[in-house]
C-alpha positions as CSV (number, residue, x, y, z in Angstrom):
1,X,-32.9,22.6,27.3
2,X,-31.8,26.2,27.8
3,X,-31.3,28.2,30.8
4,X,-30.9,26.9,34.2
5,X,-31.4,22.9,34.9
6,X,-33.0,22.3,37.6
7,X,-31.6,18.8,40.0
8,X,-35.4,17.3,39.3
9,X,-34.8,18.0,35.8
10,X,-31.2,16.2,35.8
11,X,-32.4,13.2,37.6
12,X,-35.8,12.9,35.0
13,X,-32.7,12.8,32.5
14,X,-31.0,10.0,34.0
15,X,-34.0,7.9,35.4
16,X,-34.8,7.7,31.4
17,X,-31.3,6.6,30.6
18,X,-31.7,3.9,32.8
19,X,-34.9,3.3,31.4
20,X,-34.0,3.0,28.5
21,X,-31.5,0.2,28.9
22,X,-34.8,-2.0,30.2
23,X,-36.1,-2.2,26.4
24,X,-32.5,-2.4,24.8
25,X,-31.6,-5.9,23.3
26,X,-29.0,-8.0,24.2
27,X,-28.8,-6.8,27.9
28,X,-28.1,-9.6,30.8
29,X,-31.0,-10.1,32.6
30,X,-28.2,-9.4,36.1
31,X,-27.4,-6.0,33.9
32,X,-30.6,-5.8,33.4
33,X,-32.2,-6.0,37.0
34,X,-29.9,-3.1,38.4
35,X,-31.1,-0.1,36.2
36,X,-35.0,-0.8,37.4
37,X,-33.7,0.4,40.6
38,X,-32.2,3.3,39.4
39,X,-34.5,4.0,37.5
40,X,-36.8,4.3,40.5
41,X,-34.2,5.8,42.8
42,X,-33.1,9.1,40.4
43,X,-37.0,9.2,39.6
44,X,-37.3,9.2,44.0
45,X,-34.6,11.5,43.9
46,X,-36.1,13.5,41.6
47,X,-39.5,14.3,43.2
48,X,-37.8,14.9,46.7
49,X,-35.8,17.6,45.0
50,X,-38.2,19.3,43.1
51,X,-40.2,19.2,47.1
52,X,-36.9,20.9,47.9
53,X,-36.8,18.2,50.9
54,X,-33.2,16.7,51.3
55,X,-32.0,13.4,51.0
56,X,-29.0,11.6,52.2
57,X,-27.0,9.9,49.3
58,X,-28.2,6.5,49.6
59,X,-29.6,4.1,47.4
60,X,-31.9,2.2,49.5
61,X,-35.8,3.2,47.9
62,X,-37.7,2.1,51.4
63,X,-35.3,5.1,52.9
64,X,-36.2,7.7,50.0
65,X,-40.0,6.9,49.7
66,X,-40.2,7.4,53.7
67,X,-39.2,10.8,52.8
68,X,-41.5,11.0,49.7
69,X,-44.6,9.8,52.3
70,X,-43.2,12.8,55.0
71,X,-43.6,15.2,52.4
72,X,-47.5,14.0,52.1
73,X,-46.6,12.1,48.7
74,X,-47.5,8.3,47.7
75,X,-45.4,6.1,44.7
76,X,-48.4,4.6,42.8
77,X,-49.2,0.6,43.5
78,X,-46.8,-1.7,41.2
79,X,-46.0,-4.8,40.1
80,X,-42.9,-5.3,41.7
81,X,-42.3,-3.9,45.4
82,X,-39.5,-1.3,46.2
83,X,-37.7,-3.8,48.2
84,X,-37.9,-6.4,45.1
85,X,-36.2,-3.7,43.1
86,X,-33.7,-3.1,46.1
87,X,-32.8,-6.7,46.1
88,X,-32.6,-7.3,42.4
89,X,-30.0,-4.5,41.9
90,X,-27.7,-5.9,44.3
91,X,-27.8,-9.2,45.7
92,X,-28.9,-10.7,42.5
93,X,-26.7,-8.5,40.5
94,X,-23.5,-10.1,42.0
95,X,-24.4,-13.5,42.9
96,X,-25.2,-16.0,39.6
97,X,-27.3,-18.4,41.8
98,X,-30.5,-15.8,42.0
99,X,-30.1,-14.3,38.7
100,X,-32.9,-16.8,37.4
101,X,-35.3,-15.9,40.0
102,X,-35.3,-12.3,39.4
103,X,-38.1,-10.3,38.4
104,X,-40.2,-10.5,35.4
105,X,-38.7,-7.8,32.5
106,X,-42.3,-7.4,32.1
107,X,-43.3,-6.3,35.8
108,X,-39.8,-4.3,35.8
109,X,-40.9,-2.2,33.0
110,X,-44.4,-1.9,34.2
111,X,-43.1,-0.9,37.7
112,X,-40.7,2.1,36.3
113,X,-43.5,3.1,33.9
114,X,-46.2,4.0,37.1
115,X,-43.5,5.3,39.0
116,X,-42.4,7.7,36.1
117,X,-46.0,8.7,35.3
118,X,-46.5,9.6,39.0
119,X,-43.4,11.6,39.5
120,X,-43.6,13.6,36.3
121,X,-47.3,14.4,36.8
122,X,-46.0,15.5,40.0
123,X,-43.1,17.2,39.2
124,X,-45.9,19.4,36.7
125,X,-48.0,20.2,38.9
126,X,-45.5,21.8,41.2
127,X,-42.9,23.1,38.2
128,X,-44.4,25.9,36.0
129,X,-41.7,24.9,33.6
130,X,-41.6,20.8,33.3
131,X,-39.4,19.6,30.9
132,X,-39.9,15.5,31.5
133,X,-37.3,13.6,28.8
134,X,-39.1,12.3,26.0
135,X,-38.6,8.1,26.5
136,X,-37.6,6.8,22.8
């Protein structure tokens, strides 16, 4: 990219990091489970900046997408809930007796996919420059 970044642009960057790791092999499924949510939070993040509405530094998605629905805008339905995501990132991250009854990888994927699609379609239609990361 050349010329100025924009914060949207930054957090499109990261969200796909994050993303990424979803599809990578070998990852614990505890590992796993955290980058869904943030995933979903830069991509949050990201929308709410390019709305130029701020946001407290948080990483709670029910808190960010009450701002997202203030601003008149609506996450597509998913598989998985943002609480589920919210929950999966950090009690199942750090305790081994949940880590089985996490989220299917499938629905994970699924749910980051939709949210993506929706924020960078978005993002477009209010950017006259969009510049979404490719997802390899």
């Amino acid at each position: 990219m050349t010329g100025q970044v924009s914060q949207a642009q930054v957090l499109l960057i990261k969200a796909a990091e994050d993303e990424k790791t979803l599809v990578a092999p070998g990852i614990s499924e505890s590992i796993l489970g955290f980058h869904p949510q943030q995933a979903v939070e830069k991509l949050i993040k990201a929308l709410l900046s390019q709305l130029n509405v701020s946001y407290e530094r948080t990483h709670d998605l029910g808190r960010l997408n009450t701002l997202l629905l203030a601003a008149g805008e609506r996450l597509p339905t998913t598989p998985l809930a943002l609480s589920e995501l919210n929950d999966f990132a950090v009690a199942y991250r750090y305790d081994l007796l949940f880590q089985a009854a996490g989220p299917a990888k499938a629905d994970q994927i699924e749910t980051v996919r939709l949210i993506r699609e929706r924020v960078v379609a978005r993002i477009s239609a209010l950017s006259a420059t969009p510049q979404p990361p490719p997802l390899q």
